[in-house]
C-alpha positions, -999 to +999 in steps of 0.1 A: +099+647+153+089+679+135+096+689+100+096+725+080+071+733+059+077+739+019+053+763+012+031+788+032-003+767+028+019+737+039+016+756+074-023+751+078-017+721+102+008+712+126+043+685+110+051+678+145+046+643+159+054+615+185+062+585+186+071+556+216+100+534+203+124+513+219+155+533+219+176+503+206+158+513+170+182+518+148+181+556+130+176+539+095+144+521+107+127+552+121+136+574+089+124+544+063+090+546+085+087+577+083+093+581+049+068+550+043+041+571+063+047+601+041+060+620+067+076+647+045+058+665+022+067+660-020+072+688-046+059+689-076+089+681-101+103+656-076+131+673-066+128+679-026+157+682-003+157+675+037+185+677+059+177+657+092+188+671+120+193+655+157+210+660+189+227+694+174+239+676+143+232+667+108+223+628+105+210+621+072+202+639+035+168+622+021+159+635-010+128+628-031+144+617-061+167+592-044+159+557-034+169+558+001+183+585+025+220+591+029+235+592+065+263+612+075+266+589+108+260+554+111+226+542+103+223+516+126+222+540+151+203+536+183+180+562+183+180+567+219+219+576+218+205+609+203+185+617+235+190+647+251+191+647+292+169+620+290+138+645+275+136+620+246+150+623+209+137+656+191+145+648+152+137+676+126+137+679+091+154+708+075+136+719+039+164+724+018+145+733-011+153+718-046+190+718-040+211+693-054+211+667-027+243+648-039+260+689-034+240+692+001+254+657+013+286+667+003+291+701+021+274+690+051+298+657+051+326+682+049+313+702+080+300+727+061+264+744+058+250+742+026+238+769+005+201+782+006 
């Protein structure tokens, strides 16, 4: 998994990591531990927007100021269905800035890239 970086000092070390799960983990599970490990960076203000991205699709809008993450597919998920010629499952984290995430979720639900 990697993740873009939110500000030019936020470049100083390396985002990306790996991990060994079963691939029967469900997508929800790996994002909440992520999230749990502070995985993606926080803004001052509160108000961050990440698109994850996997297998060449949008799968989820987690935003600092919600609760939990929003998935565009189904969160149970097996995270290995998202592997790619069996190379493993690359997730990434799109910074979306301070965009409205409820706007974001919506555009990308509707197949559409969101404004940057």
């Amino acid at each position: 998994m990697d993740r873009t970086s939110v500000a030019a000092g936020d470049d100083a070390l390396p985002h990306a990591r790996t991990l060994d799960l079963p691939a029967d983990t469900a997508l929800a599970a790996v994002v909440a531990d992520l999230v749990a490990r502070h995985f993606l960076a926080t803004i001052a203000g509160g108000r961050a927007t990440w698109i994850l991205t996997g297998a060449g699709r949008p799968l989820a809008v987690v935003a600092q100021q919600w609760a939990e993450p929003r998935y565009l597919v189904d969160p149970t998920l097996p995270i290995g269905s998202l592997a790619a010629d069996g190379r493993g499952v690359t997730l990434l984290f799109r910074y979306w800035k301070q965009h409205d995430p409820d706007l974001v979720f919506t555009e990308l639900a509707a197949g559409r890239e969101p404004r940057r």
